[in-house]
C-alpha positions in Angstrom: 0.0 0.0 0.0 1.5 3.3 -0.7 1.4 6.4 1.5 -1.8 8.9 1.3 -0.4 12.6 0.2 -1.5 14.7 3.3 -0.1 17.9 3.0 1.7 19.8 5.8 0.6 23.3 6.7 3.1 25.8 7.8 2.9 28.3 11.1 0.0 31.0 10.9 1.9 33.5 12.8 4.7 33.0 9.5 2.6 33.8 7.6 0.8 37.0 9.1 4.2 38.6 10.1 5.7 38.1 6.8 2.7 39.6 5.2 2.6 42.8 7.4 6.8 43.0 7.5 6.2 43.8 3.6 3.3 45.5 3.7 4.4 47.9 6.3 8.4 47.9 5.4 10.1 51.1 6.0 6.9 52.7 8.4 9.1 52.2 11.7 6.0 50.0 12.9 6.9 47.1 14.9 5.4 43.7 14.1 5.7 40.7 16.2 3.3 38.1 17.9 3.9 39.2 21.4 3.9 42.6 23.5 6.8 43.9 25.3 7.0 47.5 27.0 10.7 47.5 25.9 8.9 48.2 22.2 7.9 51.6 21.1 4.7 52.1 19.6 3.6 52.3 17.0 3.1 48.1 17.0 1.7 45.6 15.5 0.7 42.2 17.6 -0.2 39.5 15.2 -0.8 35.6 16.0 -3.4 33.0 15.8 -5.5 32.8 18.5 -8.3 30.7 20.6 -11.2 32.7 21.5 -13.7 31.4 23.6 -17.3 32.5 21.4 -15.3 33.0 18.2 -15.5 29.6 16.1 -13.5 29.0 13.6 -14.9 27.8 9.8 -15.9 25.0 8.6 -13.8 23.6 6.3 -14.9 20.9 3.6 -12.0 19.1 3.6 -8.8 19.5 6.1 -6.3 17.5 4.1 -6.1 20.7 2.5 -7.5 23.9 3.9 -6.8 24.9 7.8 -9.4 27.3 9.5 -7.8 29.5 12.0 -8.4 32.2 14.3 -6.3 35.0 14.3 -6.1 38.2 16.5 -4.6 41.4 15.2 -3.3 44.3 17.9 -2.4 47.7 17.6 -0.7 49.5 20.3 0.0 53.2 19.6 1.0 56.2 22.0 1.0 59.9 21.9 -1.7 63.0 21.4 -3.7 61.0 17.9 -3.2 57.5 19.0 -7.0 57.0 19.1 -6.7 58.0 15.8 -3.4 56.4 14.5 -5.0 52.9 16.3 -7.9 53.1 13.7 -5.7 53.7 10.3 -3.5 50.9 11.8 -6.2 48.6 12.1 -7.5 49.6 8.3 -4.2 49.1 6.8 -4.0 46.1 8.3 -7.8 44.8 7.1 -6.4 46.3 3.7 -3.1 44.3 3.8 -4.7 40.9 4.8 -7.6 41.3 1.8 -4.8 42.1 -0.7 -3.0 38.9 0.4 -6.8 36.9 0.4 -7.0 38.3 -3.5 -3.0 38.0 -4.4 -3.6 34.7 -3.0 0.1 36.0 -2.1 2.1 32.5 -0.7 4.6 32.7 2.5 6.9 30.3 2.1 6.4 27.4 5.5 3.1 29.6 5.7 0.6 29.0 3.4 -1.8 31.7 1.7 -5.3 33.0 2.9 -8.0 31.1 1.0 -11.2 32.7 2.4 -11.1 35.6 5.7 -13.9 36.9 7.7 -13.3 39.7 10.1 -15.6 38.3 13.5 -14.9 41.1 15.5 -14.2 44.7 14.4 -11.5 46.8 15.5 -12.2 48.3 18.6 -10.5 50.2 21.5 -10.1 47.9 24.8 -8.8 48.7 28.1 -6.3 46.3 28.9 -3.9 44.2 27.0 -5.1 40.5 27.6 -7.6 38.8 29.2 -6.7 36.1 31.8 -6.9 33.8 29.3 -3.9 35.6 27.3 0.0 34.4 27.1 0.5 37.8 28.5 -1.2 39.5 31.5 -1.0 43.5 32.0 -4.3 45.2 34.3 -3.4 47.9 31.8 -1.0 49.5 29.4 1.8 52.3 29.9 0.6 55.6 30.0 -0.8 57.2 27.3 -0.4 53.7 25.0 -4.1 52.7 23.4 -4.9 49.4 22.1 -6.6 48.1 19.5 -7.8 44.7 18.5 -9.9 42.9 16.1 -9.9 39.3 15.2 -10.0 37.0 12.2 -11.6 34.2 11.2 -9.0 33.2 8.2 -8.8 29.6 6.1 -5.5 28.7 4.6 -4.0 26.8 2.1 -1.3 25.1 2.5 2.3 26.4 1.4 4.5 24.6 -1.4 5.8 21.6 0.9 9.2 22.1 -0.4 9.2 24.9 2.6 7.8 23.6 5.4 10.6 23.5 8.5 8.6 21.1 10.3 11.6 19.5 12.5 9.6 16.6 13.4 8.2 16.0 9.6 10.4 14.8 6.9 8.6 15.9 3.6 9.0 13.5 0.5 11.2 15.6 -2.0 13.1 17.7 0.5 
């Protein structure tokens, strides 16, 4: 009996910070998957996520497609960071779209096959929730904070770039 093709997927948060590192290159915006207070704003906190009342989508088959969740952060400082927060939080709804309709591919990422924003960007008063990696009561000073969240299925990227050190992929 031969072996079944089942195709590896590749690390979400790959694949979101390479797609904002190029979208926002040379903006002095830091992107990463977790918060530090070392960082200056402006930032950009990216990573998938579990969400207790967000489900993720159904998928038909998950050989091949991967439904994620996947929350999106924006921490800014200063007299307009209300402001700057909300154009963050559009460029980064336009960024993930263009990717979606580029069906743009990260290499041991994947590419966005279908998104859904389930909860729009919005100002909240503390970092994380206890259920976060990270606890703060609040932010520094003067920082705001903005999150939505994602509802994203991906393809799978080209298996010839998967790093998966427990996975030896035929070819490579």
């Amino acid at each position: 009996m031969s072996d079944v093709f089942i195709p590896v997927f590749g690390s979400t948060d790959e694949l979101l910070l390479h797609l904002l590192q190029d979208f926002f290159e040379g903006q002095d915006i830091h992107i990463g998957t977790l918060f530090s207070e070392e960082i200056d704003p402006p930032m950009i906190i990216a990573r998938a996520d579990r969400r207790s009342g967000s489900i993720a989508q159904d998928v038909s088959d998950d050989r091949f497609l991967q439904p994620v969740i996947v929350s999106v952060s924006t921490i800014t400082s200063g007299v307009d960071a209300d402001e700057i927060g909300e154009e963050l939080q559009e460029a980064v709804r336009v960024c993930l779209r263009q990717a979606q309709l580029k069906q743009t591919v990260v290499p041991n990422g994947g590419y966005i096959s279908r998104i859904t924003n389930a909860t729009p960007p919005s100002r909240v008063s503390d970092y994380a929730t206890s259920t976060g990696v990270v606890q703060y009561a609040s932010l520094p000073s003067g920082w705001v904070r903005f999150e939505s969240v994602w509802r994203l299925i991906l393809r799978h990227p080209p298996q010839s770039t998967i790093t998966n050190r427990f996975l030896t992929i035929p070819g490579q």
